[in-house]
C-alpha positions in Angstrom: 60.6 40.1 156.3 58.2 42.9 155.3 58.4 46.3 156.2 55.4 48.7 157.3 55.0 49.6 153.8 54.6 45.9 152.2 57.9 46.0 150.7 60.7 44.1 151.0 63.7 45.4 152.3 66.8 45.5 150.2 69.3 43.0 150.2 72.8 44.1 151.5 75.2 42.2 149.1 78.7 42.8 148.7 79.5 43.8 145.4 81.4 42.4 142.7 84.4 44.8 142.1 84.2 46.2 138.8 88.2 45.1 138.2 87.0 41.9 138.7 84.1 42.0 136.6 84.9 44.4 133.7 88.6 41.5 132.7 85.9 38.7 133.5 83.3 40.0 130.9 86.7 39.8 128.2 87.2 36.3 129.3 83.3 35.2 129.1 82.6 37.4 125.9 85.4 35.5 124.3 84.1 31.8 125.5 80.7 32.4 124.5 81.9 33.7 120.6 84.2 30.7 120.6 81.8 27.5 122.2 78.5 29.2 120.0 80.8 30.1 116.8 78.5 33.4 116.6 80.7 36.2 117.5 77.8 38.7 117.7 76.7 36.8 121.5 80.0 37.4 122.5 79.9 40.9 121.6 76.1 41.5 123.2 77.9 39.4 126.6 80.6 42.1 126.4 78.3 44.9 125.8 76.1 44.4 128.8 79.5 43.4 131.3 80.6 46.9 130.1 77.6 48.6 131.0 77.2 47.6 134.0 80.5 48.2 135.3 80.4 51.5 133.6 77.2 52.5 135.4 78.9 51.1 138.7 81.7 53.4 137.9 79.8 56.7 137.0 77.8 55.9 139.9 81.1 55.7 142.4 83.0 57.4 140.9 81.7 60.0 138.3 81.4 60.6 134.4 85.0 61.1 133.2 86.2 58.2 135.0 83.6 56.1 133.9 84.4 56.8 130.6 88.0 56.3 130.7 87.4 52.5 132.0 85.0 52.0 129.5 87.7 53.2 127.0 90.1 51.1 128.9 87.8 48.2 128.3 87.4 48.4 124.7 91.1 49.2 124.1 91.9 45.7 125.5 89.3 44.1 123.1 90.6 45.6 120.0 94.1 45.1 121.2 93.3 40.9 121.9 92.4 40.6 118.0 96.1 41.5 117.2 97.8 40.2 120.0 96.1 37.1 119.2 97.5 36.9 115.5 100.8 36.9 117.6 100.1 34.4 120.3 97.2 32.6 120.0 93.2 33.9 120.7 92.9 32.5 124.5 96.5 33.3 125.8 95.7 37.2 123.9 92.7 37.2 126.1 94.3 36.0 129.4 97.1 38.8 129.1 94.7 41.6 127.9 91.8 40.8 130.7 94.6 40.8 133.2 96.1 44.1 131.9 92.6 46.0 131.8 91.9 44.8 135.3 95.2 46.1 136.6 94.7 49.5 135.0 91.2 49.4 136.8 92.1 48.3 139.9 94.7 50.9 139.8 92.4 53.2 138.5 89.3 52.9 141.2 89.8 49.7 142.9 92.0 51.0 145.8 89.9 54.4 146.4 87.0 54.6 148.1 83.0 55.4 146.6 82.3 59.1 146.1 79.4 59.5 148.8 75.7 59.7 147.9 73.7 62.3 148.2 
């Protein structure tokens, strides 16, 4: 339904938390490099999941913690190339995705939006 001005109204969707999101864009980035065998995908898969979740966090939450996640975020990639050496590439991505989205659950999950203005 239209409104007086033509437009559409916006559609009220729940979210996807960003601790869900930000561990899930690890995972994906990761499946795309490996099924294509062009790592550079993956990166441009894990580059726009991190955007987005850090523009949901500056937006909610401010600058400084949006850059910490994002930090968060691309400590667990470089830490996965390691890890992996140690325990195989797709159990070094389970255990890092699920670490970064603990740390961000901790980290914003559980408070509540900063309020717009």
């Amino acid at each position: 339904m239209r409104n007086r001005d033509g437009y559409h109204p916006p559609v009220s969707r729940p979210p996807l938390p960003t601790w869900i999101l930000a561990p899930l864009s690890l995972i994906l980035a990761f499946a795309v490099a490996d099924l294509t065998g062009v790592r550079p995908i993956g990166g441009v898969v894990l580059f726009v999941g991190t955007v987005w979740c850090a523009l949901e966090w500056r937006r909610d939450h401010g600058l400084a913690p949006a850059l910490g996640l994002v930090a968060v975020v691309l400590a667990g990639f470089a830490a996965s190339h390691p890890l992996g050496d140690q325990i195989g590439a797709w159990p070094s991505v389970g255990v890092v995705s699920a670490v970064v989205g603990v740390v961000i659950w901790a980290a914003v999950g559980r408070r509540p939006r900063m309020a717009r203005a």
